[in-house]
C-alpha positions in Angstrom: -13.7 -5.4 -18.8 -10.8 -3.3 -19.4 -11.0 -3.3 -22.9 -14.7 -2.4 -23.1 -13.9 0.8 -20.9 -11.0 1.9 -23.5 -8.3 0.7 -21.8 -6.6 -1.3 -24.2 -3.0 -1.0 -22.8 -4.1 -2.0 -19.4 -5.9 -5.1 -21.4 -2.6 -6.0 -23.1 -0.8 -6.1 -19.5 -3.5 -7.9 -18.0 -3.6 -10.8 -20.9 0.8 -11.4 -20.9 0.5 -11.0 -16.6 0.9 -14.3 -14.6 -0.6 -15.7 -11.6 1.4 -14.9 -8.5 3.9 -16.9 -7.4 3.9 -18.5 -3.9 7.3 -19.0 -1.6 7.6 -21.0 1.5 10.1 -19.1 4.2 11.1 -20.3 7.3 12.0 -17.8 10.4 13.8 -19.8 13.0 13.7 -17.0 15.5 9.9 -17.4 15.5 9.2 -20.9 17.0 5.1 -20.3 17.3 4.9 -19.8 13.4 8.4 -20.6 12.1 6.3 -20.8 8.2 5.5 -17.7 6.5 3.9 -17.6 3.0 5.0 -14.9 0.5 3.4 -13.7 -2.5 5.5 -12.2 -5.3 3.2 -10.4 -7.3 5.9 -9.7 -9.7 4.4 -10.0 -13.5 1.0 -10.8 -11.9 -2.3 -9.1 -13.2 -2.3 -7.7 -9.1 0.8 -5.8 -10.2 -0.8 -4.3 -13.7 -3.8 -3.2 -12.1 -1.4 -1.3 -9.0 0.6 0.7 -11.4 -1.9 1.8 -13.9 -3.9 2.7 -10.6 -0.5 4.3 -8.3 0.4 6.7 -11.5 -2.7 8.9 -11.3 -3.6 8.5 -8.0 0.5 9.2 -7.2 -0.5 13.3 -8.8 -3.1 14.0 -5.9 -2.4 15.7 -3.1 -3.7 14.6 0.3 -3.9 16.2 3.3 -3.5 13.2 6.2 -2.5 14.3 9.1 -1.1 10.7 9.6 0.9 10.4 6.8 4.1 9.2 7.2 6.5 9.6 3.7 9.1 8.4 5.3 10.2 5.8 8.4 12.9 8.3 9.1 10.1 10.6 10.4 9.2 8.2 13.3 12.6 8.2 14.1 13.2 11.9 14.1 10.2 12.3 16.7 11.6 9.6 18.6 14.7 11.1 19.3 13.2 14.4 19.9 11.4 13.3 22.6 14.4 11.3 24.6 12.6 12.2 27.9 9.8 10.8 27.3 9.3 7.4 28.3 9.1 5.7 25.1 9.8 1.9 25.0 8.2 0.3 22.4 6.4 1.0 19.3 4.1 -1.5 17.5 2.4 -0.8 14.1 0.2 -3.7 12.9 0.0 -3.1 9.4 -2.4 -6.1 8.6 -4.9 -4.3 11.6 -4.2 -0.9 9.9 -5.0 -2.2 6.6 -8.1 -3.8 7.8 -9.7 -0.8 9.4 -9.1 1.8 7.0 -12.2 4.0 6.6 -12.9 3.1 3.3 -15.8 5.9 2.6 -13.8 8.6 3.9 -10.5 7.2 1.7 -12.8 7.4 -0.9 -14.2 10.7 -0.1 -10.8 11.9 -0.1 -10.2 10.7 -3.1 -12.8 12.2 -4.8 -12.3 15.2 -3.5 -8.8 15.1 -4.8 -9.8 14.4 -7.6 -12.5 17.6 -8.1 -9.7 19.8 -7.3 -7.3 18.9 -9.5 -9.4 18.9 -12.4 -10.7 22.7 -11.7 
């Protein structure tokens, strides 16, 4: 498919890229699920198709008010806020994943993508 939209270098990458590799780890502080599978998509076609898609993608700018650049920014508002009762805080990235808005992501996207080509 790659090759009959012009994208011969992508095609290249895609042919010499491997199947991902699977790892068994154990966490022994974890006794309800002490197995975790891991996926190293190192050399995999997943990886090929990632970076040709992260390099123009990485030029756009978004406006997302949720965007967090950096984990030092969560902890920055955490200790600005020492008076506020502020336990714990949970992000379930699987769950976050899952219920991205896809049209508006794509929206966004596009929209992007209109304004940096005027």
């Amino acid at each position: 498919m790659s090759e009959s939209w012009g994208l011969s270098t992508l095609a290249s990458l895609l042919k010499k890229s491997l199947k991902p590799s699977n790892i068994l780890a154990m966490k022994t502080r974890k006794e309800e699920c002490p197995f975790r599978a891991i996926v190293l998509e190192r050399g995999s076609w997943q990886r090929v198709v990632c970076c040709f898609l992260q390099a123009p993608l990485a030029r756009l700018s978004m406006d997302d008010c949720f965007l967090m650049c950096s984990s030092q920014k969560v902890s920055d508002f955490f200790e600005a806020h020492p008076a506020e009762v502020l336990n714990v805080f949970s992000v379930d990235i699987k769950d976050l994943y899952y219920n991205l808005p896809r049209d508006l992501i794509l929206k966004a996207v596009n929209d992007a993508l209109d304004e940096l080509a005027t």
